[in-house]
C-alpha positions as a Markdown table, in Angstrom:
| # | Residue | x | y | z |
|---|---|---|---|---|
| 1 | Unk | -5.5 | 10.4 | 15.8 |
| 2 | Unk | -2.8 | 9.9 | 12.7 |
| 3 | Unk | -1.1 | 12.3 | 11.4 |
| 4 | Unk | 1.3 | 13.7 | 9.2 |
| 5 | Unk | 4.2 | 11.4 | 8.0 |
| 6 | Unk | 2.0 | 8.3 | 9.3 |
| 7 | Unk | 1.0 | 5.3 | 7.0 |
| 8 | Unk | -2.6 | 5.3 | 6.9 |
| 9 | Unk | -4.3 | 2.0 | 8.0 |
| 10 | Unk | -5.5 | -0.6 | 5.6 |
| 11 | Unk | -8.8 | -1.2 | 4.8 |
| 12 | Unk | -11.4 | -3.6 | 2.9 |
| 13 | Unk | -14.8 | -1.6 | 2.6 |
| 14 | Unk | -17.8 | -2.6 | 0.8 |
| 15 | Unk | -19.0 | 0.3 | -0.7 |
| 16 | Unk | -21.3 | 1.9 | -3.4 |
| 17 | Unk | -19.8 | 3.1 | -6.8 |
| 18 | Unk | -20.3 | 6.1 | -8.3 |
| 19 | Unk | -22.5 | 7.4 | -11.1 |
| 20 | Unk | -26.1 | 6.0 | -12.7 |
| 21 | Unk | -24.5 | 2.2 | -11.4 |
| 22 | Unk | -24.8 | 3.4 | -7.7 |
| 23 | Unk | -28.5 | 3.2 | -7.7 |
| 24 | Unk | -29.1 | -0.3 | -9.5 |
| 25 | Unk | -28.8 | -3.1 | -6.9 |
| 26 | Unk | -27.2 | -5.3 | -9.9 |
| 27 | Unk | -24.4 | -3.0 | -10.5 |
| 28 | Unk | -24.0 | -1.1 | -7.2 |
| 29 | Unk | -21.4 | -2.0 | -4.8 |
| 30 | Unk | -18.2 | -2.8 | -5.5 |
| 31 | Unk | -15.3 | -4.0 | -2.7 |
| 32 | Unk | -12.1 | -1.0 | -2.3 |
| 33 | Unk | -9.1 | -1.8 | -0.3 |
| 34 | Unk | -6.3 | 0.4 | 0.0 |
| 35 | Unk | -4.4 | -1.4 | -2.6 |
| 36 | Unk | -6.5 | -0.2 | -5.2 |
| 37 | Unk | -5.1 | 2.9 | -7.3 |
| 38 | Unk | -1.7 | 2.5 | -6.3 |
| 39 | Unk | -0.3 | 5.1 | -8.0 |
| 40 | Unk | -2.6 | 7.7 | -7.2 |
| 41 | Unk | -3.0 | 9.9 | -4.5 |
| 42 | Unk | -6.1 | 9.8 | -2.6 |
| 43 | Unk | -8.8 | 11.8 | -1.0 |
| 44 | Unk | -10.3 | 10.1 | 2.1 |
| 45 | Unk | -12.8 | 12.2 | 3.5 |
| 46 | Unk | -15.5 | 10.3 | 6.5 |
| 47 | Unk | -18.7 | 11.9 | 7.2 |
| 48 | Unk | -20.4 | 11.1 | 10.6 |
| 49 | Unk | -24.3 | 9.9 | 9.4 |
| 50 | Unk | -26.2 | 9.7 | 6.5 |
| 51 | Unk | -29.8 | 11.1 | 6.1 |
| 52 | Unk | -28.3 | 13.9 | 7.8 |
| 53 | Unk | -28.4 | 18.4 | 7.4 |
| 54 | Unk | -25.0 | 18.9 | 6.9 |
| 55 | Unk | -23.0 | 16.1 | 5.3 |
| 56 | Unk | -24.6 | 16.0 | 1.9 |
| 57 | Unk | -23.3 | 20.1 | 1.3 |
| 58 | Unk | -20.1 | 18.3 | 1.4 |
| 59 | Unk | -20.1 | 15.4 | 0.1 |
| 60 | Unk | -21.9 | 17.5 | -3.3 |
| 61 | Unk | -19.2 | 20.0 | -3.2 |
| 62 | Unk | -16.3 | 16.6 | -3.9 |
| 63 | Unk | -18.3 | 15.6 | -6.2 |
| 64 | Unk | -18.5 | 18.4 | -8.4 |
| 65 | Unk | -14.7 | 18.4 | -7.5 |
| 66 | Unk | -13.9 | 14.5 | -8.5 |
| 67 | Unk | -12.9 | 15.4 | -11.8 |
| 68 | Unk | -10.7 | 18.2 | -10.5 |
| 69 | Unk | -9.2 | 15.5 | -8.4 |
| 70 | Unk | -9.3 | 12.7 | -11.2 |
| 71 | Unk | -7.3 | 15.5 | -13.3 |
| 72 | Unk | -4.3 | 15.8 | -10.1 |
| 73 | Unk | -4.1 | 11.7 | -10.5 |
| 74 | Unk | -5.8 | 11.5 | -7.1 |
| 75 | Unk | -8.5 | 8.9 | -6.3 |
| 76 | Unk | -11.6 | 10.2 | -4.2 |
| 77 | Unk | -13.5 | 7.9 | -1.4 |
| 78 | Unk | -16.3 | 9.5 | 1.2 |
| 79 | Unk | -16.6 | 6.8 | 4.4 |
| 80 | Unk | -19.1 | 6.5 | 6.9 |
| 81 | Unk | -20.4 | 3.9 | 9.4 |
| 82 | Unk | -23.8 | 3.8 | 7.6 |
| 83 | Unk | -23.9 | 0.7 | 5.9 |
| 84 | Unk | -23.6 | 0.4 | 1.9 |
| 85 | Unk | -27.2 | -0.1 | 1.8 |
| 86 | Unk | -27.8 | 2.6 | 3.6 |
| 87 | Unk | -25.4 | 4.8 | 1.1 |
| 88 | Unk | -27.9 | 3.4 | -2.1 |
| 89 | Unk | -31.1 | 4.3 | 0.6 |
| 90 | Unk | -30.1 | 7.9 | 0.4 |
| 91 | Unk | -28.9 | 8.3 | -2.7 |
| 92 | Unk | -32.0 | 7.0 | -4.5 |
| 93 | Unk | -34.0 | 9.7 | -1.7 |
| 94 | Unk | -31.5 | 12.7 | -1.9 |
| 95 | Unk | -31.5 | 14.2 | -5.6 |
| 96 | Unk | -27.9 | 15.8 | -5.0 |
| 97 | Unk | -26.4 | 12.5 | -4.6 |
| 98 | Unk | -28.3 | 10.5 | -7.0 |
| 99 | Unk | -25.2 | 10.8 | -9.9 |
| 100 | Unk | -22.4 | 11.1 | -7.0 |
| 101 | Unk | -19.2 | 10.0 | -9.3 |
| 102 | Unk | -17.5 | 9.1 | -6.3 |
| 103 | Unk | -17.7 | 5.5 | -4.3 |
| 104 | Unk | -19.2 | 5.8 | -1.1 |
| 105 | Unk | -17.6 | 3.8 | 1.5 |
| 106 | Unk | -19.2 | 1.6 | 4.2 |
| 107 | Unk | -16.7 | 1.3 | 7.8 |
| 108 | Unk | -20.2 | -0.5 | 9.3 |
| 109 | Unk | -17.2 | -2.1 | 12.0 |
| 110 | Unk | -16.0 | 1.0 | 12.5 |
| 111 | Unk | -12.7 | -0.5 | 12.0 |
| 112 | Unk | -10.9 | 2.5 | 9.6 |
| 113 | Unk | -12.3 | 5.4 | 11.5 |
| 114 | Unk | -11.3 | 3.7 | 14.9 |
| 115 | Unk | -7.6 | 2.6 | 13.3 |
| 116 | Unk | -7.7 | 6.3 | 12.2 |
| 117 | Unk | -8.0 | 7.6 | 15.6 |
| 118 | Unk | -11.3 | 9.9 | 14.4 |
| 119 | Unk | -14.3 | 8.4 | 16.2 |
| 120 | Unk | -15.9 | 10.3 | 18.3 |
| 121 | Unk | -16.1 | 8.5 | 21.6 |
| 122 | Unk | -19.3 | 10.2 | 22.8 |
| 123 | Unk | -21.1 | 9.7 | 19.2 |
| 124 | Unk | -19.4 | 6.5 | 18.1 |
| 125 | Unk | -19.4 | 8.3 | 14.6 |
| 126 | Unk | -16.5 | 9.2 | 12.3 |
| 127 | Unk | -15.8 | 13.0 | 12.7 |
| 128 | Unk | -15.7 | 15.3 | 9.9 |
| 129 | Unk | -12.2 | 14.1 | 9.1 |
| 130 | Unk | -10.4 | 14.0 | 5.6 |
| 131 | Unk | -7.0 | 12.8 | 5.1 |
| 132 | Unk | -4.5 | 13.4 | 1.7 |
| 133 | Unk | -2.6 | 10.4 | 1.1 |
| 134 | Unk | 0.6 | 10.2 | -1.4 |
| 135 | Unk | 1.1 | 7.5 | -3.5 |
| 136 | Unk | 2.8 | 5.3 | -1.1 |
| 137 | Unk | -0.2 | 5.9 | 1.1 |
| 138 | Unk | 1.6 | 8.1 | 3.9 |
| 139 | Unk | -0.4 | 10.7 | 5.3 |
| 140 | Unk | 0.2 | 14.3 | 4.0 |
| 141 | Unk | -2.9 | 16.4 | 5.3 |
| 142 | Unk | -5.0 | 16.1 | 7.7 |
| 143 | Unk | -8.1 | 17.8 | 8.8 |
| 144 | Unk | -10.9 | 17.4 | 11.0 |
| 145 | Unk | -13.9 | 19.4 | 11.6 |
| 146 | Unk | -16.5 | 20.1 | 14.2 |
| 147 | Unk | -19.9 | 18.1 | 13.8 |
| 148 | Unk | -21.6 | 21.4 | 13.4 |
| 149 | Unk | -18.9 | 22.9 | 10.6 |
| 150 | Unk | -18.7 | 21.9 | 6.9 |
| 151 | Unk | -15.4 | 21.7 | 5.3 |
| 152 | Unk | -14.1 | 23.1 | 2.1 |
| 153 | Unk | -13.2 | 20.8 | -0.7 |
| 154 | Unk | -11.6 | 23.6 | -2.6 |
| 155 | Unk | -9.6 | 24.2 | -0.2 |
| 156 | Unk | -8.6 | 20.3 | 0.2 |
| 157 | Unk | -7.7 | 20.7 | -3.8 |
| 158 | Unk | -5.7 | 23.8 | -3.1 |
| 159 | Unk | -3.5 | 21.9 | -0.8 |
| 160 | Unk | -3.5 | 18.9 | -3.2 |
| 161 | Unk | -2.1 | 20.7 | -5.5 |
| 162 | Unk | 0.6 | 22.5 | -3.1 |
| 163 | Unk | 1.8 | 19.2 | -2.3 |
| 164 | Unk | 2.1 | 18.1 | -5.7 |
| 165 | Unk | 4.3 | 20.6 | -6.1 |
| 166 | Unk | 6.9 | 19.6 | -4.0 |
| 167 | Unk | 7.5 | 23.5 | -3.3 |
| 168 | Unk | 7.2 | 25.5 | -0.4 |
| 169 | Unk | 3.5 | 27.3 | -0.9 |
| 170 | Unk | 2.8 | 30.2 | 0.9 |
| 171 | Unk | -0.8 | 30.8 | 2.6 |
| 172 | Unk | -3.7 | 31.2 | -0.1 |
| 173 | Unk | -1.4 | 29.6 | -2.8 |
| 174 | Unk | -3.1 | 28.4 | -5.8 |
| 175 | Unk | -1.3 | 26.7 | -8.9 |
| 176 | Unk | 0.7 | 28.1 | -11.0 |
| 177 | Unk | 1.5 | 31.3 | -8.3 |
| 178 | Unk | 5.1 | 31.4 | -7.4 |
| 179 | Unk | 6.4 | 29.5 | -4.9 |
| 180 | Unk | 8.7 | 30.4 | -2.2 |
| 181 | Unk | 12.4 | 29.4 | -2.0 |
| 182 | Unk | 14.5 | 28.8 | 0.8 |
């Protein structure tokens, strides 16, 4: 699996945008490559299946966090093998993700989560992983969950926002708290 201090793979993923657009097949899907927002940081988070229990409680809880994230200069993408038709299938079903404001990503070749070293080889899915890329796309957090476990995207802001700040954070550190020195 990457890690910290790795450059995180390239990709080209087909993918459904965000907002009202994401459920009109005319205006839908959009192509993303990791060249896109090069100045930003980004939030890649991969969920293992849609139509599922657990994955929309997260992948509603970044997006009432995308304009958090938007406001820290970081761009937010949610991946998963299901395929971008798929993505618009359950968004048009699922109420919660009708007005996502986030592009969900398609990795139908499995290509990203395999380059990312996160599929599970018994499921052939993504795990719950998310990464925190910095501008130069090096890998700066990373995270993975259990199937059966939700993560926190609060607490994937927190440490947005600790790396930001170039400072040493202590455990539980929020912005603007003091920082620790050296």
């Amino acid at each position: 699996m990457l890690t910290i201090g790795d450059q995180f793979p390239t990709f080209r993923l087909t993918g459904v945008v965000g907002g009202p657009k994401g459920l009109d097949p005319k205006t839908a899907f959009t192509t993303v490559t990791d060249a896109d927002d090069p100045a930003l940081w980004k939030v890649v988070f991969f969920w293992p299946k849609d139509f599922t229990v657990l994955c929309p409680t997260e992948i509603t809880s970044f997006g009432r966090l995308t304009d958090d994230f938007q406001a820290r200069n970081a761009a937010l993408y949610g991946v998963s093998v299901e395929s971008e038709l798929a993505h618009m299938n359950w968004r048009i079903h699922h109420a919660d993700l009708r007005d996502l404001p986030f592009v969900m990503l398609s990795d139908i070749r499995r290509e990203l989560s395999q380059a990312c070293g996160i599929l599970d080889r018994n499921e052939g899915v993504p795990m719950r992983a998310t990464f925190i890329l910095d501008p130069d796309g090096i890998i700066r957090f990373v995270s993975v969950n259990d199937f059966s476990v939700g993560r926190n995207p609060q607490e994937v802001l927190r440490v947005l926002d600790a790396l930001q700040s170039g400072e040493i954070c202590p455990s539980e550190w929020r912005k603007g708290d003091p920082v620790l020195s050296a």
